[in-house]
C-alpha positions in Angstrom: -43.1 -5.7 52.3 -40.6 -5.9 55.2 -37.3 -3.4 55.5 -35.3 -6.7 54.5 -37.4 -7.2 51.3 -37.1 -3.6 50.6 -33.2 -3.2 51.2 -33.0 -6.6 48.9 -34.9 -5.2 46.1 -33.8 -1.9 45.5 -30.1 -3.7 45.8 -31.7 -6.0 42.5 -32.5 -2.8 41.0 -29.2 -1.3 41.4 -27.6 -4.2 40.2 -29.4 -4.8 37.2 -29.4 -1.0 36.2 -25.9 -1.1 36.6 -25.4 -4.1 34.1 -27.7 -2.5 31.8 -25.5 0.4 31.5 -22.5 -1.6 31.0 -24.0 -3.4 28.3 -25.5 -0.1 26.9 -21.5 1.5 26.9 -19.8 -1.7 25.5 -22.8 -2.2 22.4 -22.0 1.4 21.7 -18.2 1.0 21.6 -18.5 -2.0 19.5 -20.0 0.1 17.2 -17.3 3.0 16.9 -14.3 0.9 16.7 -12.6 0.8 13.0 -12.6 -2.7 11.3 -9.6 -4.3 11.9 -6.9 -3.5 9.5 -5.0 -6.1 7.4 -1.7 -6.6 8.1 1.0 -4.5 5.9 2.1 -6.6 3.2 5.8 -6.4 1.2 5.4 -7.5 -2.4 8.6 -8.3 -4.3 7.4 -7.3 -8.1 10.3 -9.4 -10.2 11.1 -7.3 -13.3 13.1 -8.2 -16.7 11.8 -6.2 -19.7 14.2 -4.7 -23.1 13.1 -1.0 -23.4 13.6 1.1 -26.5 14.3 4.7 -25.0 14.6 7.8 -27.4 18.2 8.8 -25.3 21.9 7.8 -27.3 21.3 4.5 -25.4 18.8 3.3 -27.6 17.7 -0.1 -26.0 17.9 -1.0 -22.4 17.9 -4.2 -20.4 15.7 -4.0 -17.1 16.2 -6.6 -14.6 15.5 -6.9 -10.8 12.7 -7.0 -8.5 11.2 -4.0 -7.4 9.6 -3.9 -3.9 6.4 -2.7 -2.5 4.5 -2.4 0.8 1.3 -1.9 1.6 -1.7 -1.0 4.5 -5.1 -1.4 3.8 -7.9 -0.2 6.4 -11.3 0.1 5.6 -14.2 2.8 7.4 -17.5 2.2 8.0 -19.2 3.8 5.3 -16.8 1.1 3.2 -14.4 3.3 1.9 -10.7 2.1 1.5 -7.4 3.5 2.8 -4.2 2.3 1.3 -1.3 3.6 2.2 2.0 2.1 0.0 5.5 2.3 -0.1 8.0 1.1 -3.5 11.6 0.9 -4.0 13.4 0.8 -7.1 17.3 -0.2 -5.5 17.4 -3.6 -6.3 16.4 -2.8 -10.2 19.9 -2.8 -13.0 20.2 -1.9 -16.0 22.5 -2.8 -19.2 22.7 -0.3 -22.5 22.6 -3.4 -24.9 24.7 -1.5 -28.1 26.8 0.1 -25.5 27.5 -2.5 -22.3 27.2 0.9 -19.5 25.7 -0.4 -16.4 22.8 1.3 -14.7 21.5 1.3 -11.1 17.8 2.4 -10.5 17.5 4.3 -7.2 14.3 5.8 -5.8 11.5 5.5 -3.2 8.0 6.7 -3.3 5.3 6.3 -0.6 1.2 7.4 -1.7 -1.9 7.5 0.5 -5.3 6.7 -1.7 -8.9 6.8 -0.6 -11.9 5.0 -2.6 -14.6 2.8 -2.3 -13.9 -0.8 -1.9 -13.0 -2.3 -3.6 -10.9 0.1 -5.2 -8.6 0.0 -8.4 -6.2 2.5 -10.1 -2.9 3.3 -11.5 -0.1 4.0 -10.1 3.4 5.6 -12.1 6.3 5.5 -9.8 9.5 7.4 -11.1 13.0 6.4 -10.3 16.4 7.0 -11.5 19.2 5.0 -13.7 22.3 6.2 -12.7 24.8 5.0 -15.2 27.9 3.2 -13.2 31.2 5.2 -12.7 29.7 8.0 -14.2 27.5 11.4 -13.3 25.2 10.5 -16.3 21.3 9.0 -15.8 18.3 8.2 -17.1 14.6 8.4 -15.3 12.5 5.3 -15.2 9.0 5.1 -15.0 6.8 2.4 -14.5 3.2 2.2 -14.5 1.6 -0.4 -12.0 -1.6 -1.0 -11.5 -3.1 -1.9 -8.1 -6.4 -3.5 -7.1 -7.7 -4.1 -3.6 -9.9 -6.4 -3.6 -12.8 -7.0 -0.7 -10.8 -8.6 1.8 -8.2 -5.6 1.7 -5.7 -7.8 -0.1 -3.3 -5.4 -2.8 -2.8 -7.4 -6.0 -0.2 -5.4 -8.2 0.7 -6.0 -11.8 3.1 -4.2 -13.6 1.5 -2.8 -16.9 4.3 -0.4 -19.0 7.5 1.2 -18.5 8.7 3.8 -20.0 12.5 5.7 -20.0 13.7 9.5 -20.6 17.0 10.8 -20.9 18.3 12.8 -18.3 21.6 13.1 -19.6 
């Protein structure tokens, strides 16, 4: 073989061990990236339910929407992340023997891991403040929240209880 056939080939060599490198670091990075996560999602949960409560306000009005956010990633051994966030503000309240008005305030934010899909409960506590007045009551309300295999949250609100706090 002549120095021009020589000079070419180990040229093709270098080339072609070069792309195989590249394709040997991008195969490998493809594999370590996360699965894309789905998008955060707000949920408005609309709420209107009578509650009997064991306080001097014996029966209570609930009406309102509460809201909810969540993001969902998953890992590659298939487990779920879900990381939400609820607000009570835009829930009211009437005491139906007495006519007080009640305004719910509260947050609460969670991180859960499980296999996907994954399904739970979730109680979120929040307080009635009774208008005009330093008196309250404490809500609770149970939801429960499925994820199912596309990383979509599905939540369903399933009791709610009240305490006094008066």
């Amino acid at each position: 073989m002549n120095r021009a056939g020589i000079i070419l080939s180990r040229s093709v060599l270098v080339i072609l061990a070069s792309l195989a490198l590249e394709l040997e670091g991008t195969s490998s990075s493809l594999t370590q990236k996360k699965p894309p996560a789905t998008p955060p999602t707000a949920r408005k949960l609309p709420f209107n339910r009578t509650v009997t409560t064991p306080c001097p306000e014996k029966t209570i009005r609930l009406t309102g929407e509460f809201q909810a956010k969540f993001a969902v990633t998953r890992d590659q051994s298939g487990d779920t992340f879900i990381k939400a966030d609820f607000d009570a503000q835009k829930i009211t309240a009437n005491g139906l023997i007495s006519g007080s008005k009640y305004q719910a305030h509260g947050t609460s934010h969670f991180d859960s891991r499980g296999p996907s899909p994954i399904e739970f409960n979730y109680v979120f506590n929040f307080a009635l403040n009774k208008v005009k007045s330093t008196a309250s009551l404490m809500g609770h309300v149970k939801f429960r929240i499925k994820v199912n295999a596309r990383g979509e949250a599905k939540t369903t609100i399933i009791d709610v209880n009240i305490d006094c706090n008066q």
